[in-house]
C-alpha positions as a printed Julia matrix, in Angstrom:
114×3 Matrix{Float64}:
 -18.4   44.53  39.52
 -18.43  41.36  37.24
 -16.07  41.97  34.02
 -17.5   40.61  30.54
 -15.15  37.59  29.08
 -14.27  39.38  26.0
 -11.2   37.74  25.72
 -12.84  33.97  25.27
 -13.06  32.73  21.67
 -16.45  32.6   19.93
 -18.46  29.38  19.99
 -18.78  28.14  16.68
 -22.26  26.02  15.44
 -21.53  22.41  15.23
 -21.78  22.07  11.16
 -19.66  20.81   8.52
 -18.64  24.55   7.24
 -17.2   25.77  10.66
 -16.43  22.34  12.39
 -12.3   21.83  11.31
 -12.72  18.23  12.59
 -11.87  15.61  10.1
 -14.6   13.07  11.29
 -18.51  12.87  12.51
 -19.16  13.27  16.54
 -22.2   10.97  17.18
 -23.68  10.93  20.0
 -27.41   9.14  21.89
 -29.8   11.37  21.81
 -29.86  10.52  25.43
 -27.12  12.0   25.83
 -27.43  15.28  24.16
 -30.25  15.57  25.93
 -28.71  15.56  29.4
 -26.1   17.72  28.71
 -28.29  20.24  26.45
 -30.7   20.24  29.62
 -27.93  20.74  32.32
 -26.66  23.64  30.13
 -30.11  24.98  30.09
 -30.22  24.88  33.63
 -26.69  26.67  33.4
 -28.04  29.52  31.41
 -30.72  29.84  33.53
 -28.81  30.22  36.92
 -26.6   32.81  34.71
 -29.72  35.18  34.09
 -30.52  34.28  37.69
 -26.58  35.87  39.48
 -27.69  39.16  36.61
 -30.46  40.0   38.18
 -28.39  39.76  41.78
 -25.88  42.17  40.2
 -28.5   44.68  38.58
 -30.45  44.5   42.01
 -26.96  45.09  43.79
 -27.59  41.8   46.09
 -24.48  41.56  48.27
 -20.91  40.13  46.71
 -20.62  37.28  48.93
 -23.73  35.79  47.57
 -22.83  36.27  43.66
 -19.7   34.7   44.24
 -21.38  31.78  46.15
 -23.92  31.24  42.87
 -20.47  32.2   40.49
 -19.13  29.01  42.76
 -22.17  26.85  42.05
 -22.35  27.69  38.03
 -18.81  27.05  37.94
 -19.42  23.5   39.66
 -22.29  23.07  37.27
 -19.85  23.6   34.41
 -17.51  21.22  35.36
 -20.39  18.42  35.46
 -21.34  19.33  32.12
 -17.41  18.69  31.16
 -17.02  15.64  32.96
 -20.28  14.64  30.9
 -18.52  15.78  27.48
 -15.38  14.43  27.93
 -16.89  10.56  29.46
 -19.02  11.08  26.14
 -15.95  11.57  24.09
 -14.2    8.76  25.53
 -16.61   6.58  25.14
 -18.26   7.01  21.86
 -15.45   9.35  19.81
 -12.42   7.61  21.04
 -13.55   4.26  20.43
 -14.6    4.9   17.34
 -11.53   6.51  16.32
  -9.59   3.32  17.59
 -11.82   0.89  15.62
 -11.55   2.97  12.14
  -8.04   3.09  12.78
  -6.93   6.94  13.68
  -6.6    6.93  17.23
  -3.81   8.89  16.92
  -5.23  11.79  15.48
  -8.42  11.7   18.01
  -5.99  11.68  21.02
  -3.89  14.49  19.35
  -7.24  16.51  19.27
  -8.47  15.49  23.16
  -5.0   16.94  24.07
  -5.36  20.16  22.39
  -8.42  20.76  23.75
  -7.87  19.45  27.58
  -4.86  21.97  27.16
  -7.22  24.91  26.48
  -9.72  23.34  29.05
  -7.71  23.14  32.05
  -6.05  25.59  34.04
C-alpha cells in the first residue's frame, strides 16, 4: 500500500503575494517549456502507477515505475538547478547580491537533498 505525503509542504503559485524572494526569476521560455513538459510527462506517469495500485498490478512493478518517476524527478531538478545557475546566479552576481542568492540555493539544496 502506497502512503499519501501528507507531511510535504504545500506548493505555493509563483506570484509576488506568496513568492518571499526578494528578486524576479526569469527564465527562456524555452526553458519553461522543457521543464513544464517533462513535469507533464511526470504527472502523467503518476496517474499511470494509480491505476496499477487501484487494479492491484503486482508491487514489484509499482516500485519499478516509483523508480522511473523518481529518476524523472531528478532530471527535472538537474534542469532547475542548471537553470538557476545559469540565469539567477549570474544575475545575482552582476547586480551585486550574490551573497544573498547563494544563501537561498543553500537553503533550498538543504531541503532538496537527502
Amino acid at each position: 500500500m502506497i502512503e499519501s505525503d501528507h507531511h510535504l509542504p504545500p506548493v505555493q503559485p509563483h506570484d509576488s503575494v506568496s513568492h518571499s524572494h526578494p528578486h524576479t526569476h526569469i527564465h527562456s521560455e524555452a526553458s519553461l517549456r522543457q521543464i513544464v513538459n517533462r513535469l507533464s510527462r511526470i504527472e502523467g506517469h503518476i496517474r499511470g502507477i494509480k491505476v496499477m495500485v487501484q487494479e492491484s498490478r503486482p508491487c514489484p512493478d509499482v516500485l519499478v515505475q516509483i523508480a522511473a518517476i523518481r529518476g524523472a524527478l531528478d532530471r527535472v531538478a538537474r534542469l532547475v538547478l542548471d537553470e538557476h545557475l545559469t540565469e539567477c546566479i549570474a544575475r545575482a552576481a552582476a547586480a551585486g547580491n550574490i551573497e544573498a542568492e547563494i544563501e537561498e540555493l543553500k537553503i533550498a539544496l538543504d531541503r532538496f537533498l537527502p
